[in-house]
Structure formats: C-alpha cells, structure tokens
Kinemage of the C-alpha trace (Angstrom):
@kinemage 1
@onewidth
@group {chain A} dominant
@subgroup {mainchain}
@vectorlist {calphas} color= white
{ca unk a 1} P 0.000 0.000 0.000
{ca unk a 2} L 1.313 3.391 -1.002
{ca unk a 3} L 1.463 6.017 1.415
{ca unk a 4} L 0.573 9.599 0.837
{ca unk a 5} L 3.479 11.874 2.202
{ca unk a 6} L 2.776 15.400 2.979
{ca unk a 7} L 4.661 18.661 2.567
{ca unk a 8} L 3.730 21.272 5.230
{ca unk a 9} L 3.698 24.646 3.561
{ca unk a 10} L 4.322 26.248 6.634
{ca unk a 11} L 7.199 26.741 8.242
{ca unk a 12} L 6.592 24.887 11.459
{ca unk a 13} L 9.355 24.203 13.031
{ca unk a 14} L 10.510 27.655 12.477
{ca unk a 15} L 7.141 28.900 14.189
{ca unk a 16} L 7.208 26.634 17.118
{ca unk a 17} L 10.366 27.659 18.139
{ca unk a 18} L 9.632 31.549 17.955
{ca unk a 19} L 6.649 30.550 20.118
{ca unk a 20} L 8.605 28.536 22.133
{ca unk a 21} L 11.002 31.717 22.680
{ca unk a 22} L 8.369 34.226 23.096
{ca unk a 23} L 6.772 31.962 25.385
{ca unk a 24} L 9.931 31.831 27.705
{ca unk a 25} L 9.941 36.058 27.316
{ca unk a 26} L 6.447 36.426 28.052
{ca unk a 27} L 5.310 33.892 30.249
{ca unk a 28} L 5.521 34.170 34.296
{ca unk a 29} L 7.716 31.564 35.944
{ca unk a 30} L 5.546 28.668 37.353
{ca unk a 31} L 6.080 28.690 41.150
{ca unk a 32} L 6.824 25.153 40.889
{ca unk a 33} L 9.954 26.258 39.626
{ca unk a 34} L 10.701 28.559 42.064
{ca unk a 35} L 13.797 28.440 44.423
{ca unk a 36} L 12.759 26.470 47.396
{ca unk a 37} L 13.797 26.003 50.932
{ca unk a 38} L 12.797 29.259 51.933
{ca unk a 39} L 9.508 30.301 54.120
{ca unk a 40} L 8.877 32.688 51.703
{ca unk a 41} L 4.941 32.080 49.330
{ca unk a 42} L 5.929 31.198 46.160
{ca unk a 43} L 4.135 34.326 44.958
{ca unk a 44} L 7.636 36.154 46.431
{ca unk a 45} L 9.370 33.645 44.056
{ca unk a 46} L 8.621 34.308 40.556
{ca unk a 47} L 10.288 36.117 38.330
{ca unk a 48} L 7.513 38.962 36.737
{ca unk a 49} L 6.819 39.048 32.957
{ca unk a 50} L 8.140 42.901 32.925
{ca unk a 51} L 11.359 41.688 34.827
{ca unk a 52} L 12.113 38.553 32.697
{ca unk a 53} L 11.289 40.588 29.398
{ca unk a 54} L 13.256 43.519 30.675
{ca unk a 55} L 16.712 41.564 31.264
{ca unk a 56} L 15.788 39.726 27.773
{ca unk a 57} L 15.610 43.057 26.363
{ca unk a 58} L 19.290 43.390 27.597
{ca unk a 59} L 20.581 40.382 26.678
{ca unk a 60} L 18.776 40.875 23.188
{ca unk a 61} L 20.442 44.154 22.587
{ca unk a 62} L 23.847 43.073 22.811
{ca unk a 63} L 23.234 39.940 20.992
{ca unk a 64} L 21.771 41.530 17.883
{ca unk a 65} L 23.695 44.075 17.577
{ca unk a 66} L 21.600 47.113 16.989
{ca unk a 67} L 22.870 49.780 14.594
{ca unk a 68} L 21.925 53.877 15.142
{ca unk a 69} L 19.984 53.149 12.586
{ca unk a 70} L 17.607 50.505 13.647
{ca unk a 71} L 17.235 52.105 17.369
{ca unk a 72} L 13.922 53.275 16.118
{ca unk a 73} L 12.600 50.043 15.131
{ca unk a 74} L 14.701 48.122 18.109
{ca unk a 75} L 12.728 50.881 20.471
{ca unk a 76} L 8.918 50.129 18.914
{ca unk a 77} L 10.000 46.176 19.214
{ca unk a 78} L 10.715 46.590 22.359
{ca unk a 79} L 7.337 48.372 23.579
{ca unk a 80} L 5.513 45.493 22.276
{ca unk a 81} L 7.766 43.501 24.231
{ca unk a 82} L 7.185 45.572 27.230
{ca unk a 83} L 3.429 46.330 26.902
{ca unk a 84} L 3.032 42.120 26.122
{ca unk a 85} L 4.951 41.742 29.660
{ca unk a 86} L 2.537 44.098 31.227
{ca unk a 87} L -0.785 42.057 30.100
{ca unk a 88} L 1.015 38.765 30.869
{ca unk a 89} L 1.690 40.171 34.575
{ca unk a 90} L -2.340 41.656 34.889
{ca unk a 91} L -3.960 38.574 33.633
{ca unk a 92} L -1.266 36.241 36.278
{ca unk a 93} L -1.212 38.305 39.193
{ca unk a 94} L -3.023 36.711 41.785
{ca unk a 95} L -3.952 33.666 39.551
{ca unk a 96} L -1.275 31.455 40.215
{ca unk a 97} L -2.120 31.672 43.893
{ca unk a 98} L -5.590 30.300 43.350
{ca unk a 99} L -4.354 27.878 40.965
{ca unk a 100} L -4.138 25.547 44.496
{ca unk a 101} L -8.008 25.746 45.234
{ca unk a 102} L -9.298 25.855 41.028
{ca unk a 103} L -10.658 22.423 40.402
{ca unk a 104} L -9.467 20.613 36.920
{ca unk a 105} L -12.063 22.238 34.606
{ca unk a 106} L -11.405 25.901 35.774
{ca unk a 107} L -6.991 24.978 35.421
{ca unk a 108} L -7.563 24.267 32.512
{ca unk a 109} L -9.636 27.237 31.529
{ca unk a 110} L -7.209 29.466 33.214
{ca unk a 111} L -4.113 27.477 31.102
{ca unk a 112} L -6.482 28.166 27.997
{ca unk a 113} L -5.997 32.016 28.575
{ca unk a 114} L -3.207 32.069 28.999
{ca unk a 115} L -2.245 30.339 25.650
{ca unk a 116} L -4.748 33.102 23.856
{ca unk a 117} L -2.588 35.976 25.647
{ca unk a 118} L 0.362 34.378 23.708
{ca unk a 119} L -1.493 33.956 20.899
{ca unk a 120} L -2.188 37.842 20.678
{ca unk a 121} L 1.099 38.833 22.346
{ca unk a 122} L 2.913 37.054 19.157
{ca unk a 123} L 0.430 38.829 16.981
{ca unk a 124} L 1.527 41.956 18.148
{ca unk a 125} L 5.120 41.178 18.277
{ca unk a 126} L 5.960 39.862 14.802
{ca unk a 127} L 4.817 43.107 12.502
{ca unk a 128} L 7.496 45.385 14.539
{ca unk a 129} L 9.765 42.242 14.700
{ca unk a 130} L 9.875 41.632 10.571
{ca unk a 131} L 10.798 45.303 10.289
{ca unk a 132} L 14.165 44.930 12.750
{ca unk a 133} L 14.744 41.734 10.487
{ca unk a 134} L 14.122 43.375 7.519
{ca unk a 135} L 16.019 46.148 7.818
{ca unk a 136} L 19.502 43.811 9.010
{ca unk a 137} L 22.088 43.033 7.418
{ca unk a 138} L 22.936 39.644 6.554
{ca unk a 139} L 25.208 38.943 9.475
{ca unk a 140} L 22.852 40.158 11.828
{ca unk a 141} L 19.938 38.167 10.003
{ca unk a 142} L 22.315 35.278 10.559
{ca unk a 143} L 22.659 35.962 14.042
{ca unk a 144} L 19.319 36.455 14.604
{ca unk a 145} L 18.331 33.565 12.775
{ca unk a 146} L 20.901 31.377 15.153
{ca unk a 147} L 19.260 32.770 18.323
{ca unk a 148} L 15.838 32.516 17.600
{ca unk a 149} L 16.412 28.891 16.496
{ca unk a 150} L 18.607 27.844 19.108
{ca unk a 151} L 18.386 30.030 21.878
{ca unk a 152} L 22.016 30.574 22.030
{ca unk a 153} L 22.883 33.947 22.313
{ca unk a 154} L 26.827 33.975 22.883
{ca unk a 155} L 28.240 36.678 24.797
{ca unk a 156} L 26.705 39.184 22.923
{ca unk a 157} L 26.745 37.324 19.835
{ca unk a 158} L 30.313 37.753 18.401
{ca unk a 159} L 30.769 34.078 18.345
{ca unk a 160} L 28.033 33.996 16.088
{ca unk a 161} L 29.034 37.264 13.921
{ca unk a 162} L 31.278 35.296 11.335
C-alpha cells in the first residue's frame, strides 16, 4: 500500500520555536519552579513578565547588535515587548495563587488564557519584529536567525558574527 506523504507549507518548526522563545519572554515563571527552601509564598518567588522581558531586552540588545539606525525600530520592538509583559503580569497576578483551590475544569480554563494571551502577544510582536529583520544586514539576520532557532545567544553574539 502506497502512502501519501505530505509537505507542510508552513514553516513549522521555524514557528514553534519563535513561540517557544516568546513563550519563555512572556510567560511568568511557574512557582513550581521557584527556588525552594525558603519560608517565603511562592508568589515572592517568581520572576515577573516585565522583569524577565526587561533583562531579555538586555541580553537581546547586545546579541543583535543594533545599529543607530535601527534604534527606532529596536525601540517600537521593544514596547511590544514591554506592553506584552505588562498584560502577561495583569492577567497572572493573583492567579497562580488560586491555581491551588481551582478544580481541573477551571486549570484548565485558566491554562487556555493564557495560551490566547500568547497567541495575541505574538500577533503583536511579529509586525514590529519583521521590520528589525528586515532592515539587518545579513550577518545580523544570521545571528538572529541562530538565536531565535537555538536560543544561544553567545556573549553578545560575536561568536556567532562570522
């Protein structure tokens, strides 16, 4: 019997890993994964969207190697990135606390908006996103390409600058 093989005309891989990423950026640390040991509510724990997306911003920077003349678009990326952290924190705050008394059905609604916020966030973040790619060069497309494949991103990047 002959199988049917199927191309995917989207790029999937390339997609779930940029979701992957921005879900890392975006996303508030489970408590679960919180240091432990310490008498301290997990609440006191976690890592806020605004401060994880704020030392990716950082990190980001360095790694991509911003010219003067993408600061404009780096600075409108980074809004999104910052206004996306801001939602993520408002619709979390509180919720992972009463995560411990929500019974199966209302977990799982609560896990189901938070997978539309990325939805949306990602929305939002690739139109400002393509223009910062679009207006790199090739070795920074490279780079850029490398470290939102891999997650990799070098001491800022000069590793991957060749």
């Amino acid at each position: 019997m002959k199988q049917k093989a199927y191309q995917v005309s989207f790029p999937v891989v390339p997609f779930v890993v940029m979701v992957a990423l921005l879900s890392t950026i975006f996303f508030v640390v489970n408590p679960s994964f919180a240091a432990s040991g310490s008498k301290k509510s997990s609440a006191d724990h976690r890592t806020s969207a605004v401060e994880y997306t704020e030392a990716q911003i950082k990190q980001l920077q360095g790694t991509l190697n911003i010219t003067e003349a993408q600061k404009e678009l780096w600075n409108n990326l980074t809004q999104v990135m910052r206004e996306n952290a801001k939602d993520m924190d408002a619709l979390t705050k509180d919720r992972w606390e009463n995560t411990k008394t929500m019974n199966a059905v209302e977990n799982m609604k609560f896990r189901s908006q938070i997978s539309e916020a990325h939805l949306n966030q990602l929305k939002k973040f690739i139109p400002p996103f393509e223009a910062l790619y679009d207006s790199m060069s090739e070795a920074q497309k490279k780079n850029t390409d490398t470290i939102f494949l891999t997650g990799r991103h070098g001491k800022h990047g000069k590793h991957m600058m060749k």
